[in-house]
C-alpha positions as semicolon CSV with decimal commas, in nm:
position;residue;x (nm);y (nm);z (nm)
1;X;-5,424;-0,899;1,502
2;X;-5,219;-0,966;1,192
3;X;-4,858;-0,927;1,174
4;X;-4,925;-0,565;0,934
5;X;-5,115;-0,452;1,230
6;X;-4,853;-0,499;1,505
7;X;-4,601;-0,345;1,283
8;X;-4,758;-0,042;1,219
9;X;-4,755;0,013;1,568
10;X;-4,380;-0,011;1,564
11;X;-4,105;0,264;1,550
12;X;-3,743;0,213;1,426
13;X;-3,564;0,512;1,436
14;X;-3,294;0,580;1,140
15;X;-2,943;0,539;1,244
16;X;-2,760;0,867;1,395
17;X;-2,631;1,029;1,130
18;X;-2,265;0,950;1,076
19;X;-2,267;0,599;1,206
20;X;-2,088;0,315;0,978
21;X;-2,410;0,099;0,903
22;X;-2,187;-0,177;0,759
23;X;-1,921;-0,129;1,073
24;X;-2,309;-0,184;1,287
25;X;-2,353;-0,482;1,049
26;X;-2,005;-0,662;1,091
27;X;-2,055;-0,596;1,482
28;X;-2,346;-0,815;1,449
29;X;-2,215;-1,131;1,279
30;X;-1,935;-1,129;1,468
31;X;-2,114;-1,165;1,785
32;X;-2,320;-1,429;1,566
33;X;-2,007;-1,580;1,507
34;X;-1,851;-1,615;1,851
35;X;-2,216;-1,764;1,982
36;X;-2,083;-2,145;2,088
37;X;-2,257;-2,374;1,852
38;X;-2,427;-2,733;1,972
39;X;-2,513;-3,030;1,732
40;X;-2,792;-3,277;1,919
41;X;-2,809;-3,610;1,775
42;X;-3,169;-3,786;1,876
43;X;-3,414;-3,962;1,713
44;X;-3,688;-3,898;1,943
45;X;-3,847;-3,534;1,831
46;X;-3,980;-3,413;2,191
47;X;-3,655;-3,487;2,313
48;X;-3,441;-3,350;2,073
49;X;-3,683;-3,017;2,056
50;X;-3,673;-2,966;2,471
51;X;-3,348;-3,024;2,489
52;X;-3,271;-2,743;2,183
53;X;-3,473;-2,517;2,287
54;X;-3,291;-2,499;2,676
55;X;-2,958;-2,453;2,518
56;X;-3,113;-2,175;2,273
57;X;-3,262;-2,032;2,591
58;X;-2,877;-1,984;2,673
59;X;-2,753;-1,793;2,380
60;X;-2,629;-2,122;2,224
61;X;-2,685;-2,191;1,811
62;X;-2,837;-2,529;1,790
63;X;-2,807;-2,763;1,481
64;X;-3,033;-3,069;1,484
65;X;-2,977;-3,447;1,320
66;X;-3,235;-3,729;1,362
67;X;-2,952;-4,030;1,265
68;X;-2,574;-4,059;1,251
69;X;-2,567;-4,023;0,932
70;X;-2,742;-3,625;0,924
71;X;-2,465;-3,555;1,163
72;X;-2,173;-3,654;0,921
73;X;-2,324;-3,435;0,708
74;X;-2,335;-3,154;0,903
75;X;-2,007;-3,274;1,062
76;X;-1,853;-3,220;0,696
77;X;-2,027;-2,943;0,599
78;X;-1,872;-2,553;0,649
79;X;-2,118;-2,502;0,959
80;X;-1,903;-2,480;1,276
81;X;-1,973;-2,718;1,536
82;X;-1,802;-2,707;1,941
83;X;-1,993;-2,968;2,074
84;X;-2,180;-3,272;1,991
85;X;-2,463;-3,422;2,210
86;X;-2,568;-3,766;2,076
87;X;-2,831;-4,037;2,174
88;X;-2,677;-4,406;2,215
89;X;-2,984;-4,562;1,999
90;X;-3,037;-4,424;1,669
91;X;-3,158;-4,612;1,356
92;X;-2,959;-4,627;1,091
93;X;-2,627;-4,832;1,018
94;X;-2,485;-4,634;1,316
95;X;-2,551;-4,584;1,647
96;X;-2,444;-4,301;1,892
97;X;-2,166;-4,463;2,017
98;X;-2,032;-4,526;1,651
99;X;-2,089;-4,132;1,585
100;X;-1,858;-4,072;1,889
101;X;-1,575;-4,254;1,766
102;X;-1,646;-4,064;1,442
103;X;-1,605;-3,759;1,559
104;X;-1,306;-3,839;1,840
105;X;-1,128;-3,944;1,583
106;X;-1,235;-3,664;1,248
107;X;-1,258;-3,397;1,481
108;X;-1,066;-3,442;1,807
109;X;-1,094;-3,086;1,923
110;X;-1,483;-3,101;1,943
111;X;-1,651;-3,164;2,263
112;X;-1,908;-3,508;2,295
113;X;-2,148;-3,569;2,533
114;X;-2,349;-3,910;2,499
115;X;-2,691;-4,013;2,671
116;X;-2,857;-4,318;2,679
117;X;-3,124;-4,451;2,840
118;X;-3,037;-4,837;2,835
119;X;-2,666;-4,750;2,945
120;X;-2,568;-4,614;3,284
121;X;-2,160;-4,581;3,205
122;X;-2,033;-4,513;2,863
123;X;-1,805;-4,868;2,762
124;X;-1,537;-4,631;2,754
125;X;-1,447;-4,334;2,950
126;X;-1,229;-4,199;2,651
127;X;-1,546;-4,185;2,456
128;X;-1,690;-3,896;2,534
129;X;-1,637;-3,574;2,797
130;X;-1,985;-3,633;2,917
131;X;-2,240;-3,908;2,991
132;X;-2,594;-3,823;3,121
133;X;-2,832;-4,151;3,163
134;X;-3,221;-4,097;3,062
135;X;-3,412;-3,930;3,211
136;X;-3,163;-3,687;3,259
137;X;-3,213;-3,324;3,434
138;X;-3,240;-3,097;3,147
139;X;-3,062;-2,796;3,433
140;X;-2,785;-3,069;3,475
141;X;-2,734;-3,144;3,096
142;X;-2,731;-2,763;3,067
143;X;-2,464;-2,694;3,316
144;X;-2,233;-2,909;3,175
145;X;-2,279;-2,814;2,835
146;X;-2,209;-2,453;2,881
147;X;-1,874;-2,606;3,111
148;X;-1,801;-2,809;2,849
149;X;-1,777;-2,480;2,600
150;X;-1,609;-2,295;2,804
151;X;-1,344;-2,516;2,865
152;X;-1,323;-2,515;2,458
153;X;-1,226;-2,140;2,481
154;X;-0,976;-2,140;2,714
């Protein structure tokens, strides 16, 4: 069945007359807007794609970066960010625990939450607000995350 198909079976009714389309509109990205946004840092595709797609599955706006050094970018860039999740090994010049100190120190305000799966205890508690050892409990990771946020909005 193509996609023309399926739509033509579809019915969108016009707005009621009288309603502010653009007021509708402005509703919309501001609920956009106040969705909580997550930036996952891993090198390894299936794990960076599972773990994305369970926060998405809770409302959250995911932004992905294979190295250290796409996350700068998107650190520095006018996206909003309230929480970074970052592997320990990453290729590249610098490693997860390097992008921590980045960001503790550019952007104090922003949650981190580092995993590894050679570490079992980040070198220093101060690091982060999180640790989660591979293989982690995605439910766990999940849990945290959205406590992590909310704490952010209080």
């Amino acid at each position: 069945m193509t996609v023309r198909e399926l739509a033509s079976g579809l019915h969108v009714p016009p707005p009621a007359w009288g309603a502010d389309v653009t007021a509708v509109r402005r509703e919309q990205v501001e609920a956009e807007a106040a969705k909580r946004t997550v930036l996952i840092v891993e090198d390894e595709v299936l794990s960076r794609m599972v773990l994305a797609e369970c926060l998405r599955e809770h409302d959250l706006v995911v932004l992905e970066a294979a190295t250290a050094d796409e996350a700068i970018a998107i650190l520095e860039s006018p996206l909003p960010v309230d929480l970074v999740w970052t592997d320990v090994t990453m290729p590249g010049p610098v490693d997860g625990l390097g992008l921590a100190r980045i960001v503790r120190s550019k952007h104090p305000r922003l949650k981190i939450v580092v995993s590894s799966a050679y570490l079992h205890t980040l070198p220093s508690p101060d690091l982060a607000d999180a640790f989660f050892s591979k293989p982690y409990a995605v439910t766990a990771v999940v849990r945290r995350v959205m406590g992590l946020l909310a704490e952010n909005r209080a």
